[in-house]
N, C-alpha and C positions, 0 to 999 in steps of 0.2 A: 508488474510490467509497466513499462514507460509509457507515459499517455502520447509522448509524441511520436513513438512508432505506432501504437493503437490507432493515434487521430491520422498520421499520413495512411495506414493501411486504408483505414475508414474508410475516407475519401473516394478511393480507388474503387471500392463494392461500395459505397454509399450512389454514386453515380450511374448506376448502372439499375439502381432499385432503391427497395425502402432505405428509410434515414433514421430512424428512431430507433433507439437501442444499437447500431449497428456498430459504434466507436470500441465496444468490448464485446461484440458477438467476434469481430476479429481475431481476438486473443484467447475466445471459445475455439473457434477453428481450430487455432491450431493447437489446441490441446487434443483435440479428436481424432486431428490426419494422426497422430502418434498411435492410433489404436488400427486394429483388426477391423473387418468389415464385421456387420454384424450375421446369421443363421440367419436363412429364413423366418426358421419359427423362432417367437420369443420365450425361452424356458427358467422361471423364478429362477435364482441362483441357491445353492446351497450357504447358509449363514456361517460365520468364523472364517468361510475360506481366507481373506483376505491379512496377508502376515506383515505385520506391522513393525519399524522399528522399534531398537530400543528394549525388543521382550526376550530375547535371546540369553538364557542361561548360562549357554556356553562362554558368552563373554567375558572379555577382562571388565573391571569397574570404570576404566577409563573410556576404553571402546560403547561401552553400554551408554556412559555417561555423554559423549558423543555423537550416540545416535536418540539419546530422547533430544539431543540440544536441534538436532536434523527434523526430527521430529514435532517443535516447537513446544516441548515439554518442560516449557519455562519454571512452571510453577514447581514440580516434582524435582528439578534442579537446583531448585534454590533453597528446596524445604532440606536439602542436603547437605547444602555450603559446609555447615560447622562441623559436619561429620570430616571433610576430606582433607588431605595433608596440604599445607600450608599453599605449597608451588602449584597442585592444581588447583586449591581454591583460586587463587589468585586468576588463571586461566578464565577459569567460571566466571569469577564474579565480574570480571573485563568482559564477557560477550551478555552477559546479563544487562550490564550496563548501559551497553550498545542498544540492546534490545528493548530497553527501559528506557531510552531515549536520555540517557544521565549519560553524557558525553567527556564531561570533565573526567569523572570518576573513569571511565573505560578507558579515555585516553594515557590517564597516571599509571594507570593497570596495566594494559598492552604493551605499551611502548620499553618497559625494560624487557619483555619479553621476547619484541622483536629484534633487540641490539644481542639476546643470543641466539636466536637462528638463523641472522649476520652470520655469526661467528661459525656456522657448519655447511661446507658448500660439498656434496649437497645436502636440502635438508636433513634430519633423520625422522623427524616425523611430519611430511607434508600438507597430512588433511588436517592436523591441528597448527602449522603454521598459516594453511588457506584461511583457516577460522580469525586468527589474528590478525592476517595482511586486511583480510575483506574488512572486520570490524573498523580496523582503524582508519581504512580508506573512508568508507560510510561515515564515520565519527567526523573526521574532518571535511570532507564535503556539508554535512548539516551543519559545523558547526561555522562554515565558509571560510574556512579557507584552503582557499582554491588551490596554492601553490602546491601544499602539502599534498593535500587530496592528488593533483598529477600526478605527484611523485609516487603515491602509495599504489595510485594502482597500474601504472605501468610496471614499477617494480613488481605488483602481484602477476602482471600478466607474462613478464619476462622472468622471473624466478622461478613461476610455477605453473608456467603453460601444459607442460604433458602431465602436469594433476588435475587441469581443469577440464569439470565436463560440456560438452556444449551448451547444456544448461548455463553452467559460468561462465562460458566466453560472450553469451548473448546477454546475460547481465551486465556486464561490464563494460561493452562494446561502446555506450553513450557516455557514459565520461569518462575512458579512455580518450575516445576521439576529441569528445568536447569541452573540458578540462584544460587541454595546452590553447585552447585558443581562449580562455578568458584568466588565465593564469597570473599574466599582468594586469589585471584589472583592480584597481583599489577597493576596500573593504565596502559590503552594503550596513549603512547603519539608520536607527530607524529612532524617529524623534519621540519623544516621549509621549503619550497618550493616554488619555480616559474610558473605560467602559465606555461603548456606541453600540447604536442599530444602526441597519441599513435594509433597504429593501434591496430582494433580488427579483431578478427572472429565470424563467425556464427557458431556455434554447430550442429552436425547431429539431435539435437531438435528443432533446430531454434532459439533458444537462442543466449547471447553475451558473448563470454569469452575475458578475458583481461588478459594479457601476466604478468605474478607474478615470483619474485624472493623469495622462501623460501628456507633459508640457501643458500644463492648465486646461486642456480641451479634455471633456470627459469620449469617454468609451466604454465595450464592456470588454472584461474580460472572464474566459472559462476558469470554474474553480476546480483544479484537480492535487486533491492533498497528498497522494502517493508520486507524482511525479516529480523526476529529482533535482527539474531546472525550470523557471520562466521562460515563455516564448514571447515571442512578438512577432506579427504580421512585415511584410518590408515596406509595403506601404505607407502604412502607420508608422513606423521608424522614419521614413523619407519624411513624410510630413512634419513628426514632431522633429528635424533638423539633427537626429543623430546619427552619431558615426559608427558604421558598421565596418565591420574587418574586413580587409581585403581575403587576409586567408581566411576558407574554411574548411571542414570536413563532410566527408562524404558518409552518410549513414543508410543502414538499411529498416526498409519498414516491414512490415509481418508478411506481407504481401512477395515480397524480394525486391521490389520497385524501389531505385535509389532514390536521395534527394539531398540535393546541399543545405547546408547549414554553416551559418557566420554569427556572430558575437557581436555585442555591443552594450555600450550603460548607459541605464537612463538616469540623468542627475536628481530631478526629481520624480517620483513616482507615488500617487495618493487611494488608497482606496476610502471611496464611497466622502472623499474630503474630510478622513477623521483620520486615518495613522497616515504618514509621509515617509517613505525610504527612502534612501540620497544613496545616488551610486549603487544602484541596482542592475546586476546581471542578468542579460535578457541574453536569449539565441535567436535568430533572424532565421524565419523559415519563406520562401515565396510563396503568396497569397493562394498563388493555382494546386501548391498542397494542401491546402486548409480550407477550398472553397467547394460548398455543397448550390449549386445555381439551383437544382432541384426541388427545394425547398429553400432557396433566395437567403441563404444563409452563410457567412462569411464569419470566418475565424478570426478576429483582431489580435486576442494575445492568449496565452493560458497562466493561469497561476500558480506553481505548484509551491513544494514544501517549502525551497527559500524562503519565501514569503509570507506563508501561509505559519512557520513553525515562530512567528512571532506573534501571534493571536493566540495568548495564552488559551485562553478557554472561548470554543465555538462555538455558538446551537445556533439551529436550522428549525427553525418551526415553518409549522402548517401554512402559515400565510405567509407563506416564502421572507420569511425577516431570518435575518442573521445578528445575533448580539454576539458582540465581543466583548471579551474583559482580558485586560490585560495580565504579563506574569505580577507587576508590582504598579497598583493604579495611584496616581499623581492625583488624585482630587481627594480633599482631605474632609470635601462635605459626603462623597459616597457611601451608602451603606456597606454596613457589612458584607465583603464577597465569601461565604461561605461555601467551599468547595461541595457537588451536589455528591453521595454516593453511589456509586458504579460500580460494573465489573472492569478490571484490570485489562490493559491493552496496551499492546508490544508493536513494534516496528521492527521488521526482519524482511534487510532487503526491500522489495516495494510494495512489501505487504504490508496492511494494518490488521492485525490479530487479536480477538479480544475470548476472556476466557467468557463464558456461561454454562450456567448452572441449571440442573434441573429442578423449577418450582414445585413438584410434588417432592420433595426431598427435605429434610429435617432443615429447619431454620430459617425457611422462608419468612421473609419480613422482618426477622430479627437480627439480618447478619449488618456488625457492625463494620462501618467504613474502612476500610483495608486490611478488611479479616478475606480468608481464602474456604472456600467450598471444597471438598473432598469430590464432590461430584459436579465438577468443573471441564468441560470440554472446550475446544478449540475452535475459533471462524475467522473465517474472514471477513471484516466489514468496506464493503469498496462504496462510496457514497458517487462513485461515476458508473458505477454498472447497474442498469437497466434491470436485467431478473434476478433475483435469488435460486441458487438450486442448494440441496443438500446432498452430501457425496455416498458413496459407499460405505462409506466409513461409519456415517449416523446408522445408515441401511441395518448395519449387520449386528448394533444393540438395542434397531427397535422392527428387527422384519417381524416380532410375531402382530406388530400394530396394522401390520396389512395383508394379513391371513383373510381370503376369501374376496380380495380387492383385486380390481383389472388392472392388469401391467398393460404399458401401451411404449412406445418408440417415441422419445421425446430428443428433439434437434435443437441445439443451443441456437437461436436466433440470427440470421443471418448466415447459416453455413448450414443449408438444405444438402447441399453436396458434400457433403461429411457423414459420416457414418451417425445415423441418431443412437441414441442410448438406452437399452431399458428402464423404465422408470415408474414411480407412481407419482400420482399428486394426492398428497394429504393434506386434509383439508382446514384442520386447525395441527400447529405446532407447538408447543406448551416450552414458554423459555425463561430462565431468568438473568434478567442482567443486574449483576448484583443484588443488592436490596427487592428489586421489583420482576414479580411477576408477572409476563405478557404471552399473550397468542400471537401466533404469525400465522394467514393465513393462506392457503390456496400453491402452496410451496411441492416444484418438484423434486424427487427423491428417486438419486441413480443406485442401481442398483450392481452396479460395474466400474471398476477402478476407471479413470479418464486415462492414466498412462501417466503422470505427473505428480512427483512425489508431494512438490511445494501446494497439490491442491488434496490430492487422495488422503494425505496426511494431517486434514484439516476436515472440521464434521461438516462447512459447510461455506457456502458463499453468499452474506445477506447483502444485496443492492438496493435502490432506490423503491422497487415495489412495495419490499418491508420496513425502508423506514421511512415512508410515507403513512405508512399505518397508524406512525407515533404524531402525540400531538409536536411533538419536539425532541430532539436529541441533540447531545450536547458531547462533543469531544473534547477532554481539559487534560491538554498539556503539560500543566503546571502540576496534574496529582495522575498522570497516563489513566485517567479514569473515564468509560463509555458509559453515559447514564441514557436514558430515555424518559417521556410523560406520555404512558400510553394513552390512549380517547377516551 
């Protein structure tokens, strides 16, 4: 979900009450209003209930194959490429690509694909040409360029509006709108650089800001690696002397509360005085959206993945230091950068998706650097969400672990007026991410689908509570690999 709808929602209920956590209790919200209220009483659920895609017998191979891809069954999809006929590998191996963050590869893939469903108006298979338009729209937006990116996805949303579900038109709604206004905007390229630290802080939201030089005057800016554009304050733009668009677009925030938005480039732009971007695309939001007075806390800029997807490899330790290394480092005295071993993680959409594995399971410790686990499950890792919960989904292949344990009504933060959820909290969670085994602990566990395919169909959501546990975690780009140094 997009941090700048999250952070305008925010604002809105941050104002009114608590501040902490509240920027993605928002986007809890409204995953809840989509549910039933709850019984009075709360009665455990029966296990299995919950029908998954992807498991259906009845299926064609392509359809099945389909919905594990719906289902983010990345790995089980791929362990199958060489089995399948040439034309749907190809299909495959293009959203694999995407989802692997291998952009070149998807885009070489996709793109004859899409000059034949050109060729059929109307489609004849729509939910596998949505799979194509979206990938390729996504591929060129990460990979910046902007022009293309416009064109793909207005063409998605004009070719295949009555395929998409409202789910998909609110995904797209941000760079539909805001795509054509930075469309002419020249390429961002980014000076060559060496491995660096920097120190961060923690925000009065509990977020991460990183120490930025725009127009030589430093600032900080918010780190949010799933959002799919940089902001900036208009202040801060007036001051640093750039030019902002005259047109903008109008967007909405989770809330329904509109708010304009305008474009603009920053010539030069530094993080922490060690990598420099030139010609960086920012969106211009006003101040009175981004301002928490309550906690005397002003929003200057945020960072997302533009920016953010050229730091090859990131970690976040405990003493709030962030090291970068780059995809290819220019200093020819540095040590060896030996990629660390992790579990595997995917980007789908504004998700960051990483597999693990269960540590009581064969091969613990042994498993070599981009070997794959049989007993591999799905999460989501949001490094800007405040709690961790585990879904339904974990619930119903470990309910005999909470045989004789008090279920209690657990309310995603910040949306007391929402339906709470039944749930437990257990108390240690046994996980491994790649190579290493860790505990998570103190972790709630629902016991009831949220209503939401993109989260039900995932074991879980780790935020900032769990990986503060770690002495350091490290996200590397360069090899889609999630490692962590537990304490």
């Amino acid at each position: 979900m997009s941090g700048i709808r999250i952070l305008a929602a925010a604002n809105g209920r941050c104002l009114a009450g608590a501040f902490a956590g509240c920027i993605l209790a928002v986007a809890a919200a409204t995953l809840l209003s989509q549910q039933t209220p709850l019984q009075n009483s709360v009665q455990q659920p029966a296990t299995g209930a919950q029908v998954h895609t992807g498991v259906s017998s009845g299926l064609d191979a392509d359809a099945r194959l389909q919905n594990l891809l719906a289902d983010h069954q990345f790995l089980r999809i791929e362990s199958q490429l060489d089995q399948m006929p040439p034309d749907q590998a190809q299909f495959y191996r293009g959203i694999l690509a995407n989802r692997n963050n291998d952009l070149k590869t998807s885009i070489q893939l996709l793109e004859p694909l899409l000059v034949q469903f050109d060729q059929v108006e109307p489609s004849a298979n729509p939910a596998k040409e949505k799979l194509v338009r979206k990938a390729l729209a996504e591929d060129y937006l990460r990979s910046g360029d902007l022009v293309k990116a416009a064109k793909a996805y207005r063409a998605l949303a004009s070719r295949l509006r009555s395929n998409l579900s409202p789910d998909d038109l609110d995904e797209i709604e941000l760079p539909l709108k805001l795509l054509p206004l930075a469309a002419a905007n020249p390429p961002m390229t980014i000076d060559p650089y060496d491995p660096f630290q920097i120190q961060v802080a923690k925000n009065p939201l509990g977020l991460t800001d990183l120490p930025v030089y725009v127009d030589a005057r430093p600032h900080s800016f918010m780190l949010d690696p799933t959002a799919p554009f940089n902001l900036i304050a208009r202040s801060l733009a007036k001051e640093a002397g750039l030019n902002v668009s005259a047109d903008s677009a109008t967007i909405r925030t989770l809330t329904g509360r509109t708010m304009q938005v305008h474009v603009t480039v920053i010539p030069r732009f530094t993080i922490g005085g060690r990598i420099t971007f030139r010609n960086m695309t920012a969106f211009v939001f006003e101040d009175a959206d981004y301002a928490f007075p309550k906690s005397h806390y002003q929003v200057e800029g945020v960072l997302g993945y533009p920016a953010l997807s050229a730091l090859g490899s990131l970690t976040v330790t405990a003493d709030d230091t962030i090291e970068v290394r780059p995809f290819k480092s220019n200093d020819k005295n540095a040590k060896d950068d030996l990629p660390l071993p992790g579990a595997r993680f995917f980007l789908d959409g504004d998700q960051m998706i990483v597999a693990l594995g269960n540590p009581q399971g064969p091969g613990v410790g042994s498993i070599a650097p981009g070997s794959m686990r049989a007993d591999e499950r799905m999460y989501v890792v949001d490094a800007s969400r405040q709690q961790t919960y585990l879904t339904s989904r974990y619930y119903e292949e470990h309910a005999a672990d909470f045989t004789g344990e008090k279920m209690q009504l657990f309310a995603l933060p910040g949306h007391e007026a929402s339906p709470p959820q039944p749930a437990f909290v257990a108390e240690t969670i046994p996980l491994a991410i790649g190579p290493t085994p860790v505990d998570v602990h103190y972790i709630q566990v629902l016991t009831q689908p949220l209503g939401n395919a993109a989260l039900d169909d995932v074991y879980g959501v780790l935020g900032l509570d769990v990986l503060d546990q770690f002495r350091a975690y490290t996200f590397d780009y360069r090899t889609m690999r999630f490692s962590v140094k537990p304490e």
